[in-house]
C-alpha positions in Angstrom: 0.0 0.0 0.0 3.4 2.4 0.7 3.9 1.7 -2.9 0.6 3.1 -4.2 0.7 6.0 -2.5 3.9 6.8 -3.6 3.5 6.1 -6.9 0.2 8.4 -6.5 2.2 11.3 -5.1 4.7 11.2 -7.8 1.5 12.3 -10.0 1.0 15.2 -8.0 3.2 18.4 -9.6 2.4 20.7 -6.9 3.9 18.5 -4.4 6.8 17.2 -6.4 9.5 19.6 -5.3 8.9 19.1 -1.9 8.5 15.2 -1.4 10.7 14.4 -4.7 13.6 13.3 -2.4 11.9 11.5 0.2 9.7 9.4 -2.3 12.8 8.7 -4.0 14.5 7.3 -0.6 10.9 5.6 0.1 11.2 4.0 -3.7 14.5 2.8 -3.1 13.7 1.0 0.4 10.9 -0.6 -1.5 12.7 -1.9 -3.9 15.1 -3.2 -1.7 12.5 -4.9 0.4 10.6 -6.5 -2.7 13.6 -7.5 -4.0 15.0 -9.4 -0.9 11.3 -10.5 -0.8 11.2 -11.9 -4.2 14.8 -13.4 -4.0 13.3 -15.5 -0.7 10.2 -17.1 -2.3 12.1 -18.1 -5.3 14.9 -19.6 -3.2 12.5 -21.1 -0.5 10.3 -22.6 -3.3 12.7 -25.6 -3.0 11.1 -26.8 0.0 7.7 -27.9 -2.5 8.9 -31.4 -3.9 8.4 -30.3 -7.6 10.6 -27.1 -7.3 13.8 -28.8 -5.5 16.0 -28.3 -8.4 16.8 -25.3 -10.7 14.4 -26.2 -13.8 11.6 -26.6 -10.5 12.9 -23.0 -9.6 12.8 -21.8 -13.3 8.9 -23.1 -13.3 8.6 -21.3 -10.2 9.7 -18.3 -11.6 7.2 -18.7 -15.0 3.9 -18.5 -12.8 2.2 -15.5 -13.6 2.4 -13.8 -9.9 6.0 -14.1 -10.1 6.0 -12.8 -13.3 4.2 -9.6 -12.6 6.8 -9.1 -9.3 9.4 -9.6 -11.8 7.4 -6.8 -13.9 7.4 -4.9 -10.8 10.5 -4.9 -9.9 11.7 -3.9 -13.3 9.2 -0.7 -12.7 11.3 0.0 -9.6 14.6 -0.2 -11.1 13.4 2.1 -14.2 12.6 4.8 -11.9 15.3 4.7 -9.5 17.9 4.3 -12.2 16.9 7.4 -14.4 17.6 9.4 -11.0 20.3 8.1 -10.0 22.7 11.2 -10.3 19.8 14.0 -9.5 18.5 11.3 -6.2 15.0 12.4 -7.4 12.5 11.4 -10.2 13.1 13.1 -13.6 9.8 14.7 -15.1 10.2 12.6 -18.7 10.9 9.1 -16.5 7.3 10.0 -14.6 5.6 10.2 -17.8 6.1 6.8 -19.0 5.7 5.1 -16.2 2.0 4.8 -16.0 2.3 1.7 -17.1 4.5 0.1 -15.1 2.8 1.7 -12.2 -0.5 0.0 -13.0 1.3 -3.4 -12.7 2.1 -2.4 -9.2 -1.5 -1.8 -8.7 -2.4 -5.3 -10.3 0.1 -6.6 -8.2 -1.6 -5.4 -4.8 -5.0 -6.1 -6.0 
């Protein structure tokens, strides 16, 4: 849910040059998090019989939640690499993100 509001904030232009920093901070401890997250379930996976070995792990990885975390995560690293340099979210990054975002969203629902 710290996801979606951030990613509804970032929509916000009034309030960008205020909370561009701290979102961007926020983003990144997200990322981290859902990364770490996502790295766990694929490793623990091995403990379901079928997934013990790494073609188990590799169908693991092709079910369609894992997929759209994969998807998600690749959002994340889109926008935290294009402001890497500035530490906040370039204007032309925010507009094509939409998309991306709305995996996030399919993601919580």
């Amino acid at each position: 849910l710290v996801s979606l509001v951030f990613g509804s904030i970032l929509t916000i232009d009034e309030w960008r040059p205020t909370l561009d920093a701290p979102l961007y901070y926020g983003e990144l401890g997200l990322f981290v998090f859902f990364a770490c997250e996502l790295l766990l379930r694929i490793w623990s996976a091995g403990g379901v019989l079928k997934y013990r070995t790494w073609v188990g792990r590799l169908i693991f990885i092709s079910r369609p939640s894992i997929i759209l975390d994969i998807l998600t995560l690749f959002g994340f690293t889109i926008s935290l690499a294009t402001g890497l340099k500035t530490r906040e979210f370039p204007s032309l990054t925010l507009k094509f993100l939409p998309p991306l975002q709305m995996i996030r969203f399919l993601r919580v629902d």
